[in-house]
C-alpha atoms as a printed R data frame, in Angstrom:
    type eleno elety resid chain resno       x       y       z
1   ATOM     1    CA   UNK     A     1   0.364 -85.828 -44.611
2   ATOM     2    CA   UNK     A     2   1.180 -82.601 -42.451
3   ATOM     3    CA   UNK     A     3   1.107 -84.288 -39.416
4   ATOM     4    CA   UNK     A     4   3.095 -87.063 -40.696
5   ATOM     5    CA   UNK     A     5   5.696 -85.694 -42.545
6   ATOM     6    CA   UNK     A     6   5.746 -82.001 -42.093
7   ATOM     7    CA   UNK     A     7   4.666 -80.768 -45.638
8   ATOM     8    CA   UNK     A     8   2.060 -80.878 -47.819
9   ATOM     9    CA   UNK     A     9   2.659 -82.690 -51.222
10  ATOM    10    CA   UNK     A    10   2.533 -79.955 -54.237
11  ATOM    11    CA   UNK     A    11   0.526 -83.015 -56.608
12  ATOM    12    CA   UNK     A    12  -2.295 -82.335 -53.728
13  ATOM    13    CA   UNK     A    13  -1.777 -79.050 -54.099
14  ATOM    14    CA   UNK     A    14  -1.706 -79.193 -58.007
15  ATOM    15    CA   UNK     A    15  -4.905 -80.973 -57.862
16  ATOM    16    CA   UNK     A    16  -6.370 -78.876 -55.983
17  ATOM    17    CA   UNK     A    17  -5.896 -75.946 -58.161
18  ATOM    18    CA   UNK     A    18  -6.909 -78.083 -61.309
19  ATOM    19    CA   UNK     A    19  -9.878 -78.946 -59.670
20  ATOM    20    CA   UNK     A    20 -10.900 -74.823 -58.845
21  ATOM    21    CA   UNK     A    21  -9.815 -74.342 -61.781
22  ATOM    22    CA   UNK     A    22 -12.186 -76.654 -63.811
23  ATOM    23    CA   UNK     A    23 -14.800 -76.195 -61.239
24  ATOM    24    CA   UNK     A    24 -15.109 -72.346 -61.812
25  ATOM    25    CA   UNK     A    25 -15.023 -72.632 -65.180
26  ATOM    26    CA   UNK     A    26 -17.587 -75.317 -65.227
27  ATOM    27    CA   UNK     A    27 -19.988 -73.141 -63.238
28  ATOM    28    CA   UNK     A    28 -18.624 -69.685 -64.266
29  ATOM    29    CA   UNK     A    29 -17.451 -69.707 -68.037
30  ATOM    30    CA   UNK     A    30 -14.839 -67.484 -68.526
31  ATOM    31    CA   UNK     A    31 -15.609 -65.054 -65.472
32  ATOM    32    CA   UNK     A    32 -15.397 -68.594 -63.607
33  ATOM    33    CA   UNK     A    33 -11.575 -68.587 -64.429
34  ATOM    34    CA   UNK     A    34 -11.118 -64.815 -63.046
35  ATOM    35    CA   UNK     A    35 -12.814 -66.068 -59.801
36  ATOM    36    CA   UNK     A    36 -10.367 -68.861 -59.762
37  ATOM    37    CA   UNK     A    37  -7.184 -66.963 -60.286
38  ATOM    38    CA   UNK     A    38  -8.856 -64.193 -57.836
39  ATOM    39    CA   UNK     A    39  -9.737 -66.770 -54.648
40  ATOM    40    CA   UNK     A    40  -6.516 -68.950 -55.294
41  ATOM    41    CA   UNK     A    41  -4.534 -65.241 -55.119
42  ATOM    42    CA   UNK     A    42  -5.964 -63.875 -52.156
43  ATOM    43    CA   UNK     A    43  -4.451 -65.901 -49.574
44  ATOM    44    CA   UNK     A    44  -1.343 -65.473 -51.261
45  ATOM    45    CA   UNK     A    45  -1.503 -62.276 -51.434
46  ATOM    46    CA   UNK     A    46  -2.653 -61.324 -47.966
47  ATOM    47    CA   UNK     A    47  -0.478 -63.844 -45.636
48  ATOM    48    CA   UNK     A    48   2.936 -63.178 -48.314
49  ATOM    49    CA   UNK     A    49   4.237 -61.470 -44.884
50  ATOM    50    CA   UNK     A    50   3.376 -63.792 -42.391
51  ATOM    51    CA   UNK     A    51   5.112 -66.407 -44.555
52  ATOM    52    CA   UNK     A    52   8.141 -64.459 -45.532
53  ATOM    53    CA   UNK     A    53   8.409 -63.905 -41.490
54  ATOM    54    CA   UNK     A    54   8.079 -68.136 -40.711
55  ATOM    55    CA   UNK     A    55   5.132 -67.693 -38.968
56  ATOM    56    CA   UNK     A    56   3.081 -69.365 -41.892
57  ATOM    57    CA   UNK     A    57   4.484 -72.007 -44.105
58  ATOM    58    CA   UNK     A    58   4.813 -72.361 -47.816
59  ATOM    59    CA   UNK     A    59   2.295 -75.634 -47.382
60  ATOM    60    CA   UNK     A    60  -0.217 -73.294 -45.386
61  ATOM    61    CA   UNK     A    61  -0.384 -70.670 -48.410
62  ATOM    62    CA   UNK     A    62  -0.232 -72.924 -50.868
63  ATOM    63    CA   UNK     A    63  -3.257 -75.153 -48.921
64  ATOM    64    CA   UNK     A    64  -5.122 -71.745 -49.205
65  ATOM    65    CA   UNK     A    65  -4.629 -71.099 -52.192
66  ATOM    66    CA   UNK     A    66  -6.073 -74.422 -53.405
67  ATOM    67    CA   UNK     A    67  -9.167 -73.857 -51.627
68  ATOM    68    CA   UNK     A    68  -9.398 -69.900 -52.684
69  ATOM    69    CA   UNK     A    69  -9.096 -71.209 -56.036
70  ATOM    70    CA   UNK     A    70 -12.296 -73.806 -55.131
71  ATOM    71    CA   UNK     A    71 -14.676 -71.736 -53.530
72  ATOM    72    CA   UNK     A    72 -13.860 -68.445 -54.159
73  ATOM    73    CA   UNK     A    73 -12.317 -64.533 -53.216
74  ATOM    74    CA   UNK     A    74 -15.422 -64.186 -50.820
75  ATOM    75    CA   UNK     A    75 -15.574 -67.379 -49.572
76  ATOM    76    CA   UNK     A    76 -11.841 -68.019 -48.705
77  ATOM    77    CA   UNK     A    77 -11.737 -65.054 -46.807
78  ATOM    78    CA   UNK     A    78 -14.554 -66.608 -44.374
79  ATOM    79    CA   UNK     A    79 -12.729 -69.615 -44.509
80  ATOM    80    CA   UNK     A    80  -9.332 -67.580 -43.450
81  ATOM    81    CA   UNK     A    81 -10.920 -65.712 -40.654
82  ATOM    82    CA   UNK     A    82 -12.737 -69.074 -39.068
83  ATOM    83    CA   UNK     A    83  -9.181 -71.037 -39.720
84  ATOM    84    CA   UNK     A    84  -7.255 -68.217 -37.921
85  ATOM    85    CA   UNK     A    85  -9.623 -67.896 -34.983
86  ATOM    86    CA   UNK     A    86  -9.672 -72.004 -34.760
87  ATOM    87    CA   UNK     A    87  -6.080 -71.734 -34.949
88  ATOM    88    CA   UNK     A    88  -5.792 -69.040 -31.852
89  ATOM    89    CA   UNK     A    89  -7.883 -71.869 -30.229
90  ATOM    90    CA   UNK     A    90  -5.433 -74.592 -31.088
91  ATOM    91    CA   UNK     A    91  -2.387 -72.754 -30.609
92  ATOM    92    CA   UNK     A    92  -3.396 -71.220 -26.870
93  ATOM    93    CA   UNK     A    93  -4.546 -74.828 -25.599
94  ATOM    94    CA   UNK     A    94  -1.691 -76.678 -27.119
95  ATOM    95    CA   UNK     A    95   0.410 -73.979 -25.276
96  ATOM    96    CA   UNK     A    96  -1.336 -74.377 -22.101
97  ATOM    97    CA   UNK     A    97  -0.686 -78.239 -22.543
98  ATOM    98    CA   UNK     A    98   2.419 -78.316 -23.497
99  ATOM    99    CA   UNK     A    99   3.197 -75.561 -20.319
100 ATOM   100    CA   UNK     A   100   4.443 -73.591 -22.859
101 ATOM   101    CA   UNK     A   101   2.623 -70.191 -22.903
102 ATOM   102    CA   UNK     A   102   4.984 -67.837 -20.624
103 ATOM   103    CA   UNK     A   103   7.686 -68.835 -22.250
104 ATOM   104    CA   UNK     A   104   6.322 -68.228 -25.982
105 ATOM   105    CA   UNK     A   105   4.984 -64.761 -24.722
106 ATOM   106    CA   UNK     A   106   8.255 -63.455 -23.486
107 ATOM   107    CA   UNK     A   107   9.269 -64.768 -26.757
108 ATOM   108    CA   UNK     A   108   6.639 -62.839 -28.611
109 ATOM   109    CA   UNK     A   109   7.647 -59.807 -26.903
110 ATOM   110    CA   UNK     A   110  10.904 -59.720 -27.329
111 ATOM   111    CA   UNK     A   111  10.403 -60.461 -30.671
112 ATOM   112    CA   UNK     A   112   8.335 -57.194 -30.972
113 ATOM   113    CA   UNK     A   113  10.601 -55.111 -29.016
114 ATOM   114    CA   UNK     A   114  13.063 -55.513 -31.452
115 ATOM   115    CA   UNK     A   115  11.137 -54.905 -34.432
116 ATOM   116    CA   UNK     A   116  10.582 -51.284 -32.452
117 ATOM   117    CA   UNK     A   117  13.557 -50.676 -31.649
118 ATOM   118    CA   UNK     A   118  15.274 -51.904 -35.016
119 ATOM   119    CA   UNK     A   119  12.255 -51.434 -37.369
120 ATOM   120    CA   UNK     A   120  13.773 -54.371 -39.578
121 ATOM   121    CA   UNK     A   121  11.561 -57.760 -40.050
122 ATOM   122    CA   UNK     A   122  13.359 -60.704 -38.581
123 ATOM   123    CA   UNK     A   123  12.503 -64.383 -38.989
124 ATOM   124    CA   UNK     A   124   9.774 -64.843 -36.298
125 ATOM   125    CA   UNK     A   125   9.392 -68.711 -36.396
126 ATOM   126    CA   UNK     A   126  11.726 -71.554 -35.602
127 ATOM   127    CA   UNK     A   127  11.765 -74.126 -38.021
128 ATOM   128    CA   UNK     A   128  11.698 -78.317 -37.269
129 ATOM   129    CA   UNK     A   129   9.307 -79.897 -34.831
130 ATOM   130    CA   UNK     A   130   9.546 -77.761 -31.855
131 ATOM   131    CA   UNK     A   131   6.599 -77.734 -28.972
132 ATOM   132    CA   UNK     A   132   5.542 -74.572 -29.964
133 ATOM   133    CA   UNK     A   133   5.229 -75.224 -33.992
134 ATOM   134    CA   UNK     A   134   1.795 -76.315 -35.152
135 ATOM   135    CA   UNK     A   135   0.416 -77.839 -37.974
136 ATOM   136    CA   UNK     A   136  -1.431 -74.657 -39.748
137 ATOM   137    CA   UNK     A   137  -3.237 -77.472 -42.169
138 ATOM   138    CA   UNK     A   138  -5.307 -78.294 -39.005
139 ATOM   139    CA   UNK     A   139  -7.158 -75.132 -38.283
140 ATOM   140    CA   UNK     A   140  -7.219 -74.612 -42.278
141 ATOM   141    CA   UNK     A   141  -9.632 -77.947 -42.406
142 ATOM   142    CA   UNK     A   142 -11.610 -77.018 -39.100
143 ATOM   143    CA   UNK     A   143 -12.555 -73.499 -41.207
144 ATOM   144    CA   UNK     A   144 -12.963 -75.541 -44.326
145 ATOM   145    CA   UNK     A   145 -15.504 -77.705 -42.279
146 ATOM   146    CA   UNK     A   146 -16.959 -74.618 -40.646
147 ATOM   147    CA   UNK     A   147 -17.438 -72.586 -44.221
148 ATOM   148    CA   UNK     A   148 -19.226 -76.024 -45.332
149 ATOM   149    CA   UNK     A   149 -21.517 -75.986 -42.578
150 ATOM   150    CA   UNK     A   150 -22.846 -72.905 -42.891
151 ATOM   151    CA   UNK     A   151 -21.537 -70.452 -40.191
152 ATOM   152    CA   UNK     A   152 -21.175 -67.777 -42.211
């Protein structure tokens, strides 16, 4: 659906968080629904900056969420950490393919000269489908997939 149309659908997301939400109070009780609210929160919480500076999007946090809200406050944080270091992966190759990488470093340092210089938080990302924009959702399901398989 990412891929496709650039967003993630908020029913998926909806069910997503109904099913954490049953699931850790199936398994939990009533702590179950504290673990919920605390894994679904966590992500939120946490990567609020890199979305408010559009270098995460609303359907990444909200993807996060869902699956905090599944498995977890300890869990999602493994899951975060493996989807961010996939995602360095995915970003540095599809970079490298798309001959990309000077120009998104000069970018990157600009970018960060200014926040020194100006100490004010600008807009980082570029929104639409531009070569250097990827699909988050990606590396979230490769550190789904490596949570499930046990490297942990």
């Amino acid at each position: 659906m990412d891929l496709k149309k650039e967003k993630v659908s908020n029913e998926w997301i909806l069910c997503g968080w109904a099913v954490g939400s049953f699931w850790q109070i199936w398994s939990g009780g009533i702590r179950g629904l504290a673990v919920f609210f605390l894994g679904a929160l966590l992500p939120l919480t946490i990567l609020f900056l890199l979305y408010y500076l559009r270098m995460l999007g609303a359907a990444d946090l909200k993807l996060l969420s869902a699956v905090g809200g599944i498995i977890g406050p300890k869990k999602i944080l493994v899951c975060m950490l493996y989807s961010f270091f996939l995602g360095a992966i995915l970003a540095f190759l599809l970079l490298v393919a798309r001959r990309s990488l000077a120009e998104r470093l000069r970018y990157f340092f600009h970018y960060l000269w200014n926040f020194i210089r100006t100490k004010e938080f600008a807009p980082y990302g570029l929104t639409g489908n531009r070569p250097e924009n990827m699909h988050f959702t990606v590396p979230v399901f490769l550190g789904v997939l490596f949570w499930i398989g046990g490297y942990y």
